[in-house]
N, C-alpha and C positions, 0 to 999 in steps of 0.2 A: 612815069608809068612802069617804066622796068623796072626799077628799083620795086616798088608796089608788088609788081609780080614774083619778085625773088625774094620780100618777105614772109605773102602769104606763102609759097612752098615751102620754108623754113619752116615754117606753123605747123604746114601739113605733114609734112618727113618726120617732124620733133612729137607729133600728136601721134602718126601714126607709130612709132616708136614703142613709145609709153603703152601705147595700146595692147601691141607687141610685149613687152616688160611684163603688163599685167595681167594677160592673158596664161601666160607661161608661168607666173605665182598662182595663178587658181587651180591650175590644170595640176601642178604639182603639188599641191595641196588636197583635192579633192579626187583626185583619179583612185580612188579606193573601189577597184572592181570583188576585193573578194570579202567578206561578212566572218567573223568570229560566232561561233555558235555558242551561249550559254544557258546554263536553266533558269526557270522564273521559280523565284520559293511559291508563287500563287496558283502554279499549272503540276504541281507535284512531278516537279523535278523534268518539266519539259521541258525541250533544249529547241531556243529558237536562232537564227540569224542577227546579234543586237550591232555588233560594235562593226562599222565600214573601215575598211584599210586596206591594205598592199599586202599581200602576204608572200614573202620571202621561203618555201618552201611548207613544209603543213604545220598544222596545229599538235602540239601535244598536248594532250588531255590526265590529269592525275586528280583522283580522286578515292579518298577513303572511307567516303560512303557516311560517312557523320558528320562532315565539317562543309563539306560540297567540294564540287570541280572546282579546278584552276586549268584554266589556259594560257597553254604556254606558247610563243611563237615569236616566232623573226622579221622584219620587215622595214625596209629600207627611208619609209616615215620617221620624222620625231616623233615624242612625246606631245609636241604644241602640234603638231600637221593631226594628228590623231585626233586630237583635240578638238581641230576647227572644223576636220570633213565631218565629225560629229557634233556641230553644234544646237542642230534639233533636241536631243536628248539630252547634251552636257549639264549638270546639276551644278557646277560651280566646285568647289576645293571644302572639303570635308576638315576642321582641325586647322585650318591656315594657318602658318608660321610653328608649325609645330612637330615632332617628330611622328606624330599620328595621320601627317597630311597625306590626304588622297585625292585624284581626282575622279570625282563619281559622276552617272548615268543615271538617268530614270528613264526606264523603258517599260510603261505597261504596268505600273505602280510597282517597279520594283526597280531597285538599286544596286548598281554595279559598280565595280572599281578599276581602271586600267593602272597600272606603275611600272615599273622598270623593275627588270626582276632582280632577286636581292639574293641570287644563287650565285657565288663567287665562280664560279665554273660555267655557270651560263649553257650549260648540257643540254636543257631543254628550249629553252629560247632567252629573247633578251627583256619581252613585256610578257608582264602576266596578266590574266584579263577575267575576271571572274564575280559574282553575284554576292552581295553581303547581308547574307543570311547564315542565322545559326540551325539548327533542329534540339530536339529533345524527343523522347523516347513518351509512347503513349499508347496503352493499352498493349498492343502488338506490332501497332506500325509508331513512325516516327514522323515527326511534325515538323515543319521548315515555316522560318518567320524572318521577319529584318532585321537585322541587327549588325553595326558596326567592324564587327569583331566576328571572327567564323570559330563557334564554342559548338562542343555537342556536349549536353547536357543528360547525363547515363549518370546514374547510381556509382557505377563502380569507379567508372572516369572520374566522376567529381572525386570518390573515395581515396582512389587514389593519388592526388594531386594534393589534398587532406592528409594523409600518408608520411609525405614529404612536406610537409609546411610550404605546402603552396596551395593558391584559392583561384579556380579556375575562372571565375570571374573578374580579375585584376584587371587585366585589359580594358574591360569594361569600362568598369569604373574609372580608369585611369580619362575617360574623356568626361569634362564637364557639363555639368547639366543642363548648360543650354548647349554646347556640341549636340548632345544628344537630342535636346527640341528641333532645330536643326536636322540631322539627320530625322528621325522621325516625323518632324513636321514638313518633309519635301512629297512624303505620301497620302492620299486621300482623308478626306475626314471620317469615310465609312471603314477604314481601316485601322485607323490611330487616333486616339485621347488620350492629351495631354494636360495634366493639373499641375499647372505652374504653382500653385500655393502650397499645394504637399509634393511639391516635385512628383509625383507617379506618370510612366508614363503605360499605358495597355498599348495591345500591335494584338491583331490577329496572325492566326497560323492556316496552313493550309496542309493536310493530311497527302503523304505521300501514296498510301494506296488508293484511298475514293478520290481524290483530289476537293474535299470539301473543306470549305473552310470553316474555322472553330471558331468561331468570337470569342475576342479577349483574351486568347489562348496563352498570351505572355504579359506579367506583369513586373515594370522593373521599378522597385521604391527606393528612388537615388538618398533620400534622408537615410534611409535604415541598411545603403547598401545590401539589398535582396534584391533577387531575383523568383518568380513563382512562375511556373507552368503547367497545367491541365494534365496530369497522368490516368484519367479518366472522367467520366462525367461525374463523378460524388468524392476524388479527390486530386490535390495537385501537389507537388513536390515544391517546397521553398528550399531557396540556395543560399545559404548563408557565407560569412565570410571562414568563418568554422566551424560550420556545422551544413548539414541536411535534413530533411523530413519530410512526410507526408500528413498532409493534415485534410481535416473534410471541409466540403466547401458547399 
């Protein structure tokens, strides 16, 4: 009988233990009392509460007004704690196995990317945390859309990156065309069409001053490497890999 009684206590000391153990991995895992704030390309540049963590002093915020915000900050979390206290949103790894790997968010049909920042200096923080959308230049105001790659698409930018025998859109192109089904196919169907047979894929945009959205506002023709998007309602700018235009539509 005594014996019986000094193994179940064993049991119970050894369970409640464990219990212990795994209580103190969640809590350190999940204890993300404070929110990263970024914009949604669909709310014209409104900046919501997306990514939970532990924040290690404040946010820096740097932004040049065409390419979108980055969030910069500190925080005592890995990369993988970050990860899991966000696993409602997590999208999975963007690029796997490849130097373009990211790991992305979808919050509210729009995609986000957290990484380790890649500032030797580390001045502003150590993650960066930011919305992967590009814009392009329309009428007077300027259009924010999805896109892998953070490009602002201006006349003159593109001109001069042309200039220099360089083609703003490489990056782009540098991920393959089902990377990009991929990326684009993690967003709704009333936002994205994708024609795997002529490779095209369309993404609407959303207007930063009305915040309305444009249907089809971007289109990318991975066969013919181009890029088009809406510079008004009767015409749109195609991006070529050396060249630009405006044609009617």
């Amino acid at each position: 009988m005594k014996k019986i009684v000094i193994i179940i206590s064993v049991i119970i000391i050894i369970t409640f233990g464990l219990l212990l153990v795994v209580k103190n991995l969640e809590s350190t895992v999940t204890e993300c009392p404070d929110k990263v704030e970024m914009m949604q390309w669909n709310k014209g540049r409104e900046y919501n509460g997306i990514l939970e963590t532990k924040l290690d002093g404040k946010v820096n915020y740097s932004d040049d007004g065409a390419t979108g915000p980055l969030a910069y900050f500190n925080s005592p979390l890995t990369l993988e704690d970050m990860v899991s206290a966000n696993s409602k949103i997590y999208a999975g790894k963007l690029a796997e196995g490849t130097d373009r790997e990211k790991d992305i968010f979808l919050y509210d049909n729009s995609l986000y990317a957290l990484e380790k920042s890649k500032d030797e200096k580390q001045e502003n923080g150590d993650y960066v945390f930011y919305n992967l959308s590009a814009s392009a230049e329309y009428k007077i105001d300027r259009v924010w859309f999805p896109m892998p790659v953070k490009l602002a698409f201006d006349a003159d930018i593109y001109q001069l990156h042309l200039d220099h025998n360089d083609c703003l859109t490489k990056d782009l192109f540098a991920y393959s065309f089902e990377e990009l089904c991929d990326f684009y196919g993690k967003l709704d169907d009333k936002t994205v069409s994708i024609d795997k047979e002529n490779q095209i894929i369309r993404c609407d945009g959303c207007s930063q001053g009305d915040q309305k959205i444009i249907k089809d506002f971007l289109t990318i023709d991975y066969g013919k490497k181009t890029v088009m998007t809406y510079f008004n309602k009767k015409q749109a700018y195609v991006w070529e890999t050396d060249k630009f235009y405006k044609k009617d539509i």
